[in-house]
N, CA, C and O of each residue as an XYZ file, in Angstrom:
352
protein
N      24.709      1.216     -0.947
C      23.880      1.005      0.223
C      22.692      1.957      0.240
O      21.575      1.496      0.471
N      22.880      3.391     -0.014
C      21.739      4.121      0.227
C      20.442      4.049     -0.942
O      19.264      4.406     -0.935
N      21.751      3.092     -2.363
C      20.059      3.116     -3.460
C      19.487      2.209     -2.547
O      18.353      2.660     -2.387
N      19.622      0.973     -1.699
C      18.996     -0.091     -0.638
C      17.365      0.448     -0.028
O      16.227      0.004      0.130
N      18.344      1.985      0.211
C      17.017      2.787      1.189
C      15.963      3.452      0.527
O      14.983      4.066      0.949
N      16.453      3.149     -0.803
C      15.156      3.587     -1.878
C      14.229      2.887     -2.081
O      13.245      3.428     -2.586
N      14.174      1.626     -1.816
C      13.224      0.367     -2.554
C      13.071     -0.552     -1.264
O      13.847     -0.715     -0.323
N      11.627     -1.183     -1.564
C      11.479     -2.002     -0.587
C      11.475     -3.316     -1.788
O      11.334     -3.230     -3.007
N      11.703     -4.626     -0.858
C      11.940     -5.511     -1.519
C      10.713     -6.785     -0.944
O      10.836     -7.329      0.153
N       9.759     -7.045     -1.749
C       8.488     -7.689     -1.599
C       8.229     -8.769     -1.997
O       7.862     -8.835     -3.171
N       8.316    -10.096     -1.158
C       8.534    -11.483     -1.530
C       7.076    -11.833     -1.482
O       6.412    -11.826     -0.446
N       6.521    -12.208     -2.941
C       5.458    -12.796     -3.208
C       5.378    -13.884     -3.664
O       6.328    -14.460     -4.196
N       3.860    -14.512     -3.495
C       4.025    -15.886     -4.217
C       4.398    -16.189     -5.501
O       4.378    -17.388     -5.776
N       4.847    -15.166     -6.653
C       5.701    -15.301     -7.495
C       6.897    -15.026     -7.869
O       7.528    -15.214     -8.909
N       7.180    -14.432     -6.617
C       8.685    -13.960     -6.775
C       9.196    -12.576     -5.743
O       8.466    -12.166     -4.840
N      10.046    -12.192     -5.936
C      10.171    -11.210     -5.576
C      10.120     -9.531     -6.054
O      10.521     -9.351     -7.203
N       9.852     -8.784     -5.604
C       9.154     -7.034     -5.988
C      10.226     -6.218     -5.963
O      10.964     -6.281     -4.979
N      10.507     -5.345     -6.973
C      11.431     -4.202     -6.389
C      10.143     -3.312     -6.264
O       9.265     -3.426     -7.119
N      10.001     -2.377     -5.159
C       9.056     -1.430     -4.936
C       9.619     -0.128     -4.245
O      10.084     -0.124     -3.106
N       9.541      0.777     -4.915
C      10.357      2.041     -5.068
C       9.547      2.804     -3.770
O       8.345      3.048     -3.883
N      10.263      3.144     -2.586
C       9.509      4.037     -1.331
C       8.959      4.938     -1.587
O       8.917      5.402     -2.727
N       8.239      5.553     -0.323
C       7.459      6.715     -0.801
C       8.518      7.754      0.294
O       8.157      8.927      0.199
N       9.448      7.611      1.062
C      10.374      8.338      1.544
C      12.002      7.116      1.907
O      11.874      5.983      2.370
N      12.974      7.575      1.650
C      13.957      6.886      1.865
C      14.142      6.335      3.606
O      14.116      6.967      4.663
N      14.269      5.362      3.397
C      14.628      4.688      5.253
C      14.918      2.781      5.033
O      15.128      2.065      4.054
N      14.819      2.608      6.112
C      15.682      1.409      6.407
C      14.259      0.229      6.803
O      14.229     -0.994      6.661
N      13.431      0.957      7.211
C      12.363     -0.033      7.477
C      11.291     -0.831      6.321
O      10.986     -0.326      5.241
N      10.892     -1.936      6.724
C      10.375     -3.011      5.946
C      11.674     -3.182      4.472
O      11.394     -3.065      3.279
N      12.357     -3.328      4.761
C      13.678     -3.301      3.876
C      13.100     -4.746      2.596
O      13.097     -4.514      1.387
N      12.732     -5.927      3.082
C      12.911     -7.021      3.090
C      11.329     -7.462      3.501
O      11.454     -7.715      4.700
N      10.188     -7.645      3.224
C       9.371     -8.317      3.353
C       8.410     -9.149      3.066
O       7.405     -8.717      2.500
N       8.494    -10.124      3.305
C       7.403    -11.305      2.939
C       5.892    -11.295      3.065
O       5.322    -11.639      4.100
N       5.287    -10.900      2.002
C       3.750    -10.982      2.157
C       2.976    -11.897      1.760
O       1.786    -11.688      1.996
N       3.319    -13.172      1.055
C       2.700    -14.178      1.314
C       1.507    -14.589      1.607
O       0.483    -15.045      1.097
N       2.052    -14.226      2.771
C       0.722    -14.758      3.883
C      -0.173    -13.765      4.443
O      -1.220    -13.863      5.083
N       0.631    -12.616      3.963
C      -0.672    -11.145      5.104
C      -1.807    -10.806      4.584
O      -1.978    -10.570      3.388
N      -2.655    -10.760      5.453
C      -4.282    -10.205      5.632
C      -4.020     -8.703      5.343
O      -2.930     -8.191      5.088
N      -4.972     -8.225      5.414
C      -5.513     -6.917      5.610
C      -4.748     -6.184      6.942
O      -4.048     -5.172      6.914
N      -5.036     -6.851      7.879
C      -4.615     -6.140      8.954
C      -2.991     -5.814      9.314
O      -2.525     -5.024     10.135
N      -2.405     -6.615      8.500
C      -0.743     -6.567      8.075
C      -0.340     -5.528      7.363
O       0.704     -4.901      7.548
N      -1.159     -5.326      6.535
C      -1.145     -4.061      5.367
C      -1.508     -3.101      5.910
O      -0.906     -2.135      5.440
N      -2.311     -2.771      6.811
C      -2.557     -2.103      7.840
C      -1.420     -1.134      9.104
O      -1.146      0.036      9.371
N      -1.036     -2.619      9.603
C       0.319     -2.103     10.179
C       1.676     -1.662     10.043
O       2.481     -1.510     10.962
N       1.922     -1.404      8.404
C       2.873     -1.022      7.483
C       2.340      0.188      6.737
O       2.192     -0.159      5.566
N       2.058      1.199      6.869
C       1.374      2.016      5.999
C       2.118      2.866      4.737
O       1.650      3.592      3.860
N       3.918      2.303      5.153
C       4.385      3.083      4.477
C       4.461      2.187      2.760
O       4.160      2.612      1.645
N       4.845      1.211      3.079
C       4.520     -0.194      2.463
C       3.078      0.032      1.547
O       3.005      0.166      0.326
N       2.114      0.029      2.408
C       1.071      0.140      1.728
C       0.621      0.733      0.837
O      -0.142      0.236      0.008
N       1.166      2.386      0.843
C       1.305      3.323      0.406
C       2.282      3.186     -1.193
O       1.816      3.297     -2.327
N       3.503      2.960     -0.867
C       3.993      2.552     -1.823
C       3.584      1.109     -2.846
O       4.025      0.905     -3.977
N       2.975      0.547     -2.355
C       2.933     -0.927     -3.280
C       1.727      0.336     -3.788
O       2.261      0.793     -4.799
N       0.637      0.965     -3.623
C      -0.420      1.843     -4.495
C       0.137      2.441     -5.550
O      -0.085      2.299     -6.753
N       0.998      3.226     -4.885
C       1.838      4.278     -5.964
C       2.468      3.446     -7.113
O       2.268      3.830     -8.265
N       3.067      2.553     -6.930
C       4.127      1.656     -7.953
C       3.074      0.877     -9.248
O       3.421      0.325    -10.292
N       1.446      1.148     -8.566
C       0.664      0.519     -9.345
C       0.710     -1.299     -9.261
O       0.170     -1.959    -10.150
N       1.396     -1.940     -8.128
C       1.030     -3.135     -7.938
C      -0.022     -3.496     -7.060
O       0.142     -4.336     -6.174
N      -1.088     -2.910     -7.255
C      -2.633     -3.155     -6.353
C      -2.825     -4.814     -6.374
O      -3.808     -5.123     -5.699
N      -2.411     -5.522     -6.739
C      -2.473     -7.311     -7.292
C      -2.186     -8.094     -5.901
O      -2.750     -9.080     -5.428
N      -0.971     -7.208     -5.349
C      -0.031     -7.748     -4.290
C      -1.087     -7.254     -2.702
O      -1.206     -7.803     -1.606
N      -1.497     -6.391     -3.103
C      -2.746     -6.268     -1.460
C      -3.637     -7.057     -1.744
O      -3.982     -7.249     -2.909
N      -4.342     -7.852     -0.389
C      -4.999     -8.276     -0.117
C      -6.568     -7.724     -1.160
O      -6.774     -6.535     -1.406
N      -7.697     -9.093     -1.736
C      -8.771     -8.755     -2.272
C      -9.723     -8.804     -1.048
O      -9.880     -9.758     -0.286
N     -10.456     -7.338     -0.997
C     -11.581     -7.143     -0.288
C     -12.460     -7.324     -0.585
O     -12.322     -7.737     -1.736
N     -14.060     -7.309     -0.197
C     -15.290     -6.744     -0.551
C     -15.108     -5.456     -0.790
O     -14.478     -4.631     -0.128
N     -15.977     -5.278     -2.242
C     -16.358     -3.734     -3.057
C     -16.746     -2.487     -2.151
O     -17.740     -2.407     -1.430
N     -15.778     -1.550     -2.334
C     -16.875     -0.666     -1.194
C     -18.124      0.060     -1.692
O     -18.068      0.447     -2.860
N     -19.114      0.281     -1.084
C     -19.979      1.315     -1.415
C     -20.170      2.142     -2.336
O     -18.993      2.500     -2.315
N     -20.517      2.642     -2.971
C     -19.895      3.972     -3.779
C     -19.990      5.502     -2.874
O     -19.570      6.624     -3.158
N     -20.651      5.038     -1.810
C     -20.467      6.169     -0.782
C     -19.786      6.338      0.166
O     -19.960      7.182      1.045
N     -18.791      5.414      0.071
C     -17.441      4.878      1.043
C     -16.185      5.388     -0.349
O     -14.999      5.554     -0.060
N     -16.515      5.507     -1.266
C     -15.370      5.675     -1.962
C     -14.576      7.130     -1.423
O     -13.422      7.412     -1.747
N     -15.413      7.944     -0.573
C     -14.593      9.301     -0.431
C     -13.696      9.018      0.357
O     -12.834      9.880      0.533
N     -13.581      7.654      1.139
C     -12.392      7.290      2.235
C     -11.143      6.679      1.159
O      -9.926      6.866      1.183
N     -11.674      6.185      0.584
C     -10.546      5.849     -0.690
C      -9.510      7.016     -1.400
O      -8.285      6.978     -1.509
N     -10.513      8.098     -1.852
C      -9.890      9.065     -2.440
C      -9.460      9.906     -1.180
O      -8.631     10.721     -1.584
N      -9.573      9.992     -0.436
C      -8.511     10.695      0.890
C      -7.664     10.450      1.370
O      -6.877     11.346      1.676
N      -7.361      8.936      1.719
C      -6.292      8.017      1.598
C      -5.471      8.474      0.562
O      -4.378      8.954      0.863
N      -5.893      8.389     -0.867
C      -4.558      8.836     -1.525
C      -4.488     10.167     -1.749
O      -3.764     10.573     -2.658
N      -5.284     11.128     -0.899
C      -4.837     13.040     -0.951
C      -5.492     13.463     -1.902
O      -4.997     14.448     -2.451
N      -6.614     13.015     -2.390
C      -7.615     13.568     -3.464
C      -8.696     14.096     -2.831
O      -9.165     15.064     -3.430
N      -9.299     13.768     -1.743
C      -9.935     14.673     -0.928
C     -10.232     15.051      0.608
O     -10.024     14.155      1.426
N     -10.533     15.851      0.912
C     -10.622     15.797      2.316
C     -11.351     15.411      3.358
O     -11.117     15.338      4.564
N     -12.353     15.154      2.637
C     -13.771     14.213      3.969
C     -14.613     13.648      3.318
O     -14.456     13.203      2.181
N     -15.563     13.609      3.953
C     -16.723     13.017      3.136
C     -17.485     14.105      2.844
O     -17.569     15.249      3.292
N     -18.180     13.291      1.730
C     -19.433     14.196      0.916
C     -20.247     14.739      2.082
O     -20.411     14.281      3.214
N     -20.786     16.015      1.404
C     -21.971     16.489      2.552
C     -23.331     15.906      1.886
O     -23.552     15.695      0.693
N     -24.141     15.717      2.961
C     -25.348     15.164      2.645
C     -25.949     16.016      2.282
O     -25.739     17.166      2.668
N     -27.205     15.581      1.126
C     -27.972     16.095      0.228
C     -29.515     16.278      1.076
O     -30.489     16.753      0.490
């Protein structure tokens, strides 16, 4: 039962995901993404977090490119930096 609380389990349109947590717990145990937007991925962050780490970026939602001056929100998100660039 507790390897259960290690992995989330991610039903896609090809199948299903084993996706290894980024802390052990009981939530999103079991979820179907299918169908979710952005804003779904959004409201799961732990989820989100982990489908990055596991290296299945395929399974989130495709956005528009960001900026290259928006990328410092990218790299902070995953703990590479702390704010934005200072202006020149």
């Amino acid at each position: 039962m507790a390897t259960l609380g290690s992995y989330h389990l991610v039903r896609t349109s090809s199948g299903v995901v084993w996706v290894s947590r980024v802390a052990i717990g009981w939530n999103d145990l079991f979820v179907d993404v299918r169908e979710w937007r952005a804003e779904d991925w959004r409201q799961h962050p732990q989820l989100s977090q982990a489908v990055l780490r596991s290296g299945r970026r395929d399974l989130l939602p495709q956005g528009p490119r960001l900026h290259p001056g928006h990328q410092w929100a990218v790299r902070a998100f995953r703990g590479q930096q702390d704010g934005p660039p200072e202006r020149q």
